[in-house]
C-alpha positions as a Markdown table, in Angstrom:
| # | Residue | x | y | z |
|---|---|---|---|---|
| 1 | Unk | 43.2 | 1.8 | 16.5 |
| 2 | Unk | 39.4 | 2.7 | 15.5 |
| 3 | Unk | 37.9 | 5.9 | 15.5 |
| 4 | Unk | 37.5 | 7.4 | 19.0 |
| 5 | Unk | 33.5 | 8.4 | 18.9 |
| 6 | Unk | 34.4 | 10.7 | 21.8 |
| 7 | Unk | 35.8 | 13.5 | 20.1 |
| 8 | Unk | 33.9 | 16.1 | 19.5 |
| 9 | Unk | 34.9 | 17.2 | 16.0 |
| 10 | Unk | 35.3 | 13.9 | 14.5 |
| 11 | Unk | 31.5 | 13.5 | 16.1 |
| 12 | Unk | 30.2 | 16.8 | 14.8 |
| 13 | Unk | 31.3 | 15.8 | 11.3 |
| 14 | Unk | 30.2 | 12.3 | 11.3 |
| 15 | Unk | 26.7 | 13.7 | 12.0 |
| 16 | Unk | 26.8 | 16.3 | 9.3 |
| 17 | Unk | 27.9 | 13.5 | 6.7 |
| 18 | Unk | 25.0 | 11.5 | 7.5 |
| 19 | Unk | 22.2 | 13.9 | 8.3 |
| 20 | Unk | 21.0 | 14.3 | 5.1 |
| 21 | Unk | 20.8 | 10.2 | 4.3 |
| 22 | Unk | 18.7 | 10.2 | 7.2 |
| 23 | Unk | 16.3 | 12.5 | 7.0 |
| 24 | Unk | 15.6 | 10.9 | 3.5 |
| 25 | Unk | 15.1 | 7.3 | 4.3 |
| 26 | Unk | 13.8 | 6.1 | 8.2 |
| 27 | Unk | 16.5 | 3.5 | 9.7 |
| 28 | Unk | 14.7 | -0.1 | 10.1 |
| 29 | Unk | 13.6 | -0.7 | 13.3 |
| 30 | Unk | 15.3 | -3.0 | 15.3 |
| 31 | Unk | 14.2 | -5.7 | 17.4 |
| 32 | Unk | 14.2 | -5.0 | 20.9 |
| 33 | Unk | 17.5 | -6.7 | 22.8 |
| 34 | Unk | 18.7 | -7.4 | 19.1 |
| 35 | Unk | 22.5 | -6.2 | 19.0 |
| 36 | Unk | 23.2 | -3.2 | 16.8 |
| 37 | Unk | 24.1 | -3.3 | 13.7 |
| 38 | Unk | 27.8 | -2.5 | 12.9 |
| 39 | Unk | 28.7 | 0.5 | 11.3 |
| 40 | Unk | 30.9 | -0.3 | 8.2 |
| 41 | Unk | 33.3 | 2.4 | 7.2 |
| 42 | Unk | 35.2 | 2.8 | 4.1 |
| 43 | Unk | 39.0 | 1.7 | 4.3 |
| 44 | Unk | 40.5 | 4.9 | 5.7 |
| 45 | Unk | 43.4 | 5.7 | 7.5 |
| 46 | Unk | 45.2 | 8.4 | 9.9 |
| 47 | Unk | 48.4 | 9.3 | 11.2 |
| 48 | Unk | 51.1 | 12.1 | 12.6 |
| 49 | Unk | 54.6 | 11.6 | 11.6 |
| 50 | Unk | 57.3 | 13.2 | 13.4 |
| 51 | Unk | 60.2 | 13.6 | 11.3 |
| 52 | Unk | 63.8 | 14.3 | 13.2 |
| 53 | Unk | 67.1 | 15.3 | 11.9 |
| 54 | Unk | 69.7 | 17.8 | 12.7 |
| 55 | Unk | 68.0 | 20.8 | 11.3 |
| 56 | Unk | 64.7 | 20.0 | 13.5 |
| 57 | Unk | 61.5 | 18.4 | 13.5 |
| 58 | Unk | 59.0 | 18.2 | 10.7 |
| 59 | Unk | 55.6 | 17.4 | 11.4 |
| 60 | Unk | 53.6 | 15.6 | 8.4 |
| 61 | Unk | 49.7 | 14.5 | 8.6 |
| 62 | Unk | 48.6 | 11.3 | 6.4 |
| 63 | Unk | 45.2 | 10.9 | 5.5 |
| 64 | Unk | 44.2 | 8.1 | 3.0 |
| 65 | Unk | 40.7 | 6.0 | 1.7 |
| 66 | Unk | 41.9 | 3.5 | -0.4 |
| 67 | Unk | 44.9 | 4.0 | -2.6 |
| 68 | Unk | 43.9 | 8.2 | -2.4 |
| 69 | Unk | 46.7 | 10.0 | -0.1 |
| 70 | Unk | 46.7 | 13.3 | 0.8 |
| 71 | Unk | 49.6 | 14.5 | 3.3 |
| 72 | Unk | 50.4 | 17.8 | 4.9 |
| 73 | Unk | 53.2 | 19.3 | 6.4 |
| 74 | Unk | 55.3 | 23.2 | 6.8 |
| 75 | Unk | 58.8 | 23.5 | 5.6 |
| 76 | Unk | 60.1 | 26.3 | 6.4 |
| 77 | Unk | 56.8 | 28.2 | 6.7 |
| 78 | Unk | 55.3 | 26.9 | 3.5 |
| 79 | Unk | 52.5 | 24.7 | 3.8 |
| 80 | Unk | 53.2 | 21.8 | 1.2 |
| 81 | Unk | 50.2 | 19.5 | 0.5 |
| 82 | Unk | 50.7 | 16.0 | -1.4 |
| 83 | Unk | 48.0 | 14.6 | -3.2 |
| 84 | Unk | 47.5 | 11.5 | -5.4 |
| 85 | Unk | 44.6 | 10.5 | -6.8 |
| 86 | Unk | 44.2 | 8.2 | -9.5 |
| 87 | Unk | 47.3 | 8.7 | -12.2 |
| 88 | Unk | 48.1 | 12.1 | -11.0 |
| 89 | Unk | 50.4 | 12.8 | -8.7 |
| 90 | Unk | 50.1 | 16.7 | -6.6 |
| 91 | Unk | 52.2 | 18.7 | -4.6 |
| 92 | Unk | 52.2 | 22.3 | -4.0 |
| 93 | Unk | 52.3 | 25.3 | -2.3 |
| 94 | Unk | 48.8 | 26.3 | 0.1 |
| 95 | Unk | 50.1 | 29.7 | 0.7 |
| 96 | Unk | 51.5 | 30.5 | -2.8 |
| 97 | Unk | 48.9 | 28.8 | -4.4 |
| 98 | Unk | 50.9 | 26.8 | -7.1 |
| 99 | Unk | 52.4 | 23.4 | -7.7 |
| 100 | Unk | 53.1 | 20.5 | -10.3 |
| 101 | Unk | 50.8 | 17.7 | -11.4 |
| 102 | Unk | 52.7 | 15.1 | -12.7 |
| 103 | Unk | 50.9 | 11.9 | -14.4 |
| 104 | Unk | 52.2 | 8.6 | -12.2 |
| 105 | Unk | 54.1 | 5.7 | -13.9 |
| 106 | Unk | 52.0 | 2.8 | -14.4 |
| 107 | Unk | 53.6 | 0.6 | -12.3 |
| 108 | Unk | 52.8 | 2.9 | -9.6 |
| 109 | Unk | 49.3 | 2.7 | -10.3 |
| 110 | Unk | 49.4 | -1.1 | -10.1 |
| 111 | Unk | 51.0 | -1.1 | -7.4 |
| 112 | Unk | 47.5 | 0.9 | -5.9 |
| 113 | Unk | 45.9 | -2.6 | -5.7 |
| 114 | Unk | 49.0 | -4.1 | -3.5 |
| 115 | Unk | 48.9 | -1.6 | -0.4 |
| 116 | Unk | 46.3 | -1.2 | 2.3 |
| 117 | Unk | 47.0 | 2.0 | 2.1 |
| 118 | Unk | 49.7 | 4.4 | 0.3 |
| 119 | Unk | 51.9 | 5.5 | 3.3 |
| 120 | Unk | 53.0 | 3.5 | 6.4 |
| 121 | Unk | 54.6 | 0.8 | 4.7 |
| 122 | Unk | 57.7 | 1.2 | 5.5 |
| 123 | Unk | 57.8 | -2.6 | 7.1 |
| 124 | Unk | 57.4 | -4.0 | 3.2 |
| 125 | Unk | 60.1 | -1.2 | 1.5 |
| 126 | Unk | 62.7 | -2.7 | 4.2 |
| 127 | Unk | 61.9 | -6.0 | 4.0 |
| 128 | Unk | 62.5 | -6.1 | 0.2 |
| 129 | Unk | 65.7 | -4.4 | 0.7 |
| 130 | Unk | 66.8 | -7.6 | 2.9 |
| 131 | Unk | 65.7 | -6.6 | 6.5 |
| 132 | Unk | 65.1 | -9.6 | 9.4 |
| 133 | Unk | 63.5 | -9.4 | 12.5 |
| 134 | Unk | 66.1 | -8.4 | 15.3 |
| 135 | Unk | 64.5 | -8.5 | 18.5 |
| 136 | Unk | 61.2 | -7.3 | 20.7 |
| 137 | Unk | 61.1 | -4.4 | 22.8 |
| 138 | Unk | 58.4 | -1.9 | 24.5 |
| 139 | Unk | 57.9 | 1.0 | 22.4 |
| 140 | Unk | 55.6 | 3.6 | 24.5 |
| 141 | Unk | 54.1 | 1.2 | 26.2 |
| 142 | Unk | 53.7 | -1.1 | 23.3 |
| 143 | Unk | 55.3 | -4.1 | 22.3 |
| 144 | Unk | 56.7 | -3.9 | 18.9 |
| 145 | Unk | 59.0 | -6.0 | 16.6 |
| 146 | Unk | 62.1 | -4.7 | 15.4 |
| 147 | Unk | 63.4 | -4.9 | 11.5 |
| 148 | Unk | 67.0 | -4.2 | 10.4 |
| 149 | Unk | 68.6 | -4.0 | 6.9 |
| 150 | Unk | 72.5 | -2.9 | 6.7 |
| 151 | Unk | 74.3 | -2.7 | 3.7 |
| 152 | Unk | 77.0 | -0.2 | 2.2 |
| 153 | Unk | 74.4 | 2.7 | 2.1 |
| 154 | Unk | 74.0 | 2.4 | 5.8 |
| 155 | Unk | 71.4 | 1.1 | 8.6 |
| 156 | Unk | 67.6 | 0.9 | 8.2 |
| 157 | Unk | 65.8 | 0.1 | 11.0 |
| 158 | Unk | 62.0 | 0.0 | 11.5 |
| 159 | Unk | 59.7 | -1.1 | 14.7 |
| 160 | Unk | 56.5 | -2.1 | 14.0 |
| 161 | Unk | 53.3 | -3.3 | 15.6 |
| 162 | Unk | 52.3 | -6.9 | 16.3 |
| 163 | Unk | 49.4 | -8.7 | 15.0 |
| 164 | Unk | 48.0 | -8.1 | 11.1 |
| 165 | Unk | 48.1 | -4.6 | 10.8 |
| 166 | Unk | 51.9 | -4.3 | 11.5 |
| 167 | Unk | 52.0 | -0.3 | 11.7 |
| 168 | Unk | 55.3 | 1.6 | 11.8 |
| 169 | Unk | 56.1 | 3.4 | 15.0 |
| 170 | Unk | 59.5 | 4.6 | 14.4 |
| 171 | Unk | 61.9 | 4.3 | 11.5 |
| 172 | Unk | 65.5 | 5.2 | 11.6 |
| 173 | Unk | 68.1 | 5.6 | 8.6 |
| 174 | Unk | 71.8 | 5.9 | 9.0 |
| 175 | Unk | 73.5 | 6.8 | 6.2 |
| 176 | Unk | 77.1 | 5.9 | 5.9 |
| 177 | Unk | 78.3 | 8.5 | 3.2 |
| 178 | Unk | 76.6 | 11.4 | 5.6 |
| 179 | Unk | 76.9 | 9.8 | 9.1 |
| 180 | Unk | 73.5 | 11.0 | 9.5 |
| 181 | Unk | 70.9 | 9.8 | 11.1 |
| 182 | Unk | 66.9 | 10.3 | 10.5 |
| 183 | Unk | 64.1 | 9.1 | 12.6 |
| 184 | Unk | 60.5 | 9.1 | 12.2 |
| 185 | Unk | 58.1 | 8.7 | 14.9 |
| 186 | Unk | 54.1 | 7.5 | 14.1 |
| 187 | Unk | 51.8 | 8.8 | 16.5 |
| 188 | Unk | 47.9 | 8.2 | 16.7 |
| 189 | Unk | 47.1 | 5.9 | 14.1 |
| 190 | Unk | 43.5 | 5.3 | 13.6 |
| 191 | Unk | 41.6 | 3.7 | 11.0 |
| 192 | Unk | 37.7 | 4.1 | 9.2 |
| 193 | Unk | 37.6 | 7.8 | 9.7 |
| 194 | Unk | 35.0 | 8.9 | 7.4 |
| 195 | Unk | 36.5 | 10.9 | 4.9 |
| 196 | Unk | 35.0 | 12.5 | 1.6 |
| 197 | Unk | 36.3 | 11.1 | -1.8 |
| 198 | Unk | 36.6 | 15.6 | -2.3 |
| 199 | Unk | 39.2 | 15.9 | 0.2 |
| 200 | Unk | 41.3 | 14.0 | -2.0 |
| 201 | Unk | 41.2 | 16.4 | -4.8 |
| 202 | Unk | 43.2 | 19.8 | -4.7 |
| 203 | Unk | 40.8 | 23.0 | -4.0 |
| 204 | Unk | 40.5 | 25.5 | -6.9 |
| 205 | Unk | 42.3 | 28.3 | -7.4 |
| 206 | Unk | 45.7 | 25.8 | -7.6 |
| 207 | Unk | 47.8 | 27.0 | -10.4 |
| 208 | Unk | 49.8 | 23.9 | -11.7 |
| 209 | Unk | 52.3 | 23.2 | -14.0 |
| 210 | Unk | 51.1 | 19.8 | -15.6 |
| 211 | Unk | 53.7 | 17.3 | -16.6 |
| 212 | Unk | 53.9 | 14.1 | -17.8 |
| 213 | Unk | 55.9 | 10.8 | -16.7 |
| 214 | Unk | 58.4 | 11.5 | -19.3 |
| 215 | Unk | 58.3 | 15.4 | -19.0 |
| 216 | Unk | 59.1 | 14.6 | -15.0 |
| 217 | Unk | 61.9 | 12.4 | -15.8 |
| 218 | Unk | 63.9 | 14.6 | -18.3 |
| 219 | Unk | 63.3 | 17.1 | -15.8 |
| 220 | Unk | 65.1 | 14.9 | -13.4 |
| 221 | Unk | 68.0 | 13.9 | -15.6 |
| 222 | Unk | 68.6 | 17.7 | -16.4 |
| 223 | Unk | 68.5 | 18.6 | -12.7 |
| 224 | Unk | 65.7 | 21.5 | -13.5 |
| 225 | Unk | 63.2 | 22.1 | -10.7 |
| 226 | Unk | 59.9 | 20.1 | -11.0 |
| 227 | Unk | 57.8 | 22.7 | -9.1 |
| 228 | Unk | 57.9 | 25.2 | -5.8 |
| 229 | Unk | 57.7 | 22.3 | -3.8 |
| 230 | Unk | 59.1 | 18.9 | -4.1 |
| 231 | Unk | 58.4 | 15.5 | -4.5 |
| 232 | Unk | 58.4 | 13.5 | -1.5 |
| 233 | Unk | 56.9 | 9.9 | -1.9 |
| 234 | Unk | 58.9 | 9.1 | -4.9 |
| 235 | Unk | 57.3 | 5.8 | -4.9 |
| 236 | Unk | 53.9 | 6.3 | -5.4 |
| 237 | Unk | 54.8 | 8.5 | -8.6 |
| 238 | Unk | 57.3 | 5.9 | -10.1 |
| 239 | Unk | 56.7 | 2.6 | -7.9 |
| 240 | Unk | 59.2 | 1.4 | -5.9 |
């Protein structure tokens, strides 16, 4: 889905990104009956995330321009934002102000250049794990194609979108040990947002404990806490 032009914030800061390049330099004129020009964005992305289990519903936003992510969600009351940018890897507290930077493994860094974009791609994890297409169905309204991996950790199951973008809508995991069973819901994906290269970069005032790839790993091993908040996209700090 493209950017909707007819909201009113997204429009507001569309023209305040591009005020000041045009007052410097006067667009070309165009001839008259000529088709516009198309705007070209820069590969961004946008979605909500909906996660379920039995303790409630976590709400998670994804923003990402190339292989930057930034991600925001509240667990219980704390705001915890997820950065990564370049080959470090952030995640900490907005309200108390501090977290952990912990430098990414390299073969998550390669990895950068493999994605279209670092979250949402759930289809590929899945698929590697040994998941086949089981069916069609309408999701919402949509027609979507259904993956399924089972194996003695449990079920995976995700639906995903037709055509080349092949977006998650809805991921479920059964886990066998547990019995439990978590589902994720995708909601208003939309692509070329423009987004500042800033907004990918934590705000000052962030007090981190910096560690690195080894440092987070022996941490691991010894079970010792890696920050206030934790690690959530274990793969894009030590591939997949």
């Amino acid at each position: 889905m493209k950017w909707k032009r007819g909201s009113l914030t997204s429009l507001l800061a569309w023209t305040l990104l591009v005020a000041p390049a045009a007052a410097q330099q006067e667009a070309p004129q165009q001839p008259e009956g000529a088709p516009a020009a198309p705007v070209e964005y820069p590969d961004t992305w946008y979605a909500q995330a909906l996660a379920h289990s039995e303790i409630g519903i976590n709400v998670t936003h994804f923003w990402s321009k190339g292989s930057l992510l930034r991600a925001e969600t509240v667990v219980i009351g704390r705001r915890v934002i997820t950065i990564v940018n370049g080959d470090t890897y952030y995640a900490y507290d907005g309200l108390g102000r501090t977290g952990v930077a912990v430098a990414r493994a390299p073969a998550a860094i390669e990895q950068d250049a493999e994605r279209k974009r670092p979250f949402g791609n759930e289809l590929a994890a899945v698929v590697q794990q040994g998941a086949e297409s089981v069916g069609f169905e309408n999701l919402g309204g949509r027609e979507v194609e259904i993956f399924r991996v089972t194996d003695e950790r449990g079920r995976r199951q995700v639906w995903v979108t037709l055509g080349e973008e092949r977006l998650p809508l809805r991921i479920e995991v059964f886990r066998r040990q547990t019995g439990q069973i978590l589902s994720t819901d995708f909601l208003n994906w939309m692509s070329g947002i423009p987004i500042s290269d800033d907004f990918f970069k934590p705000e000052p005032g962030i007090d981190f404990v910096h560690l690195s790839f080894e440092e987070y790993l022996a941490r691991q091993a010894d079970g010792k806490p890696l920050g206030p908040v934790p690690i959530f996209y274990t793969d894009l700090l030590h591939s997949r």
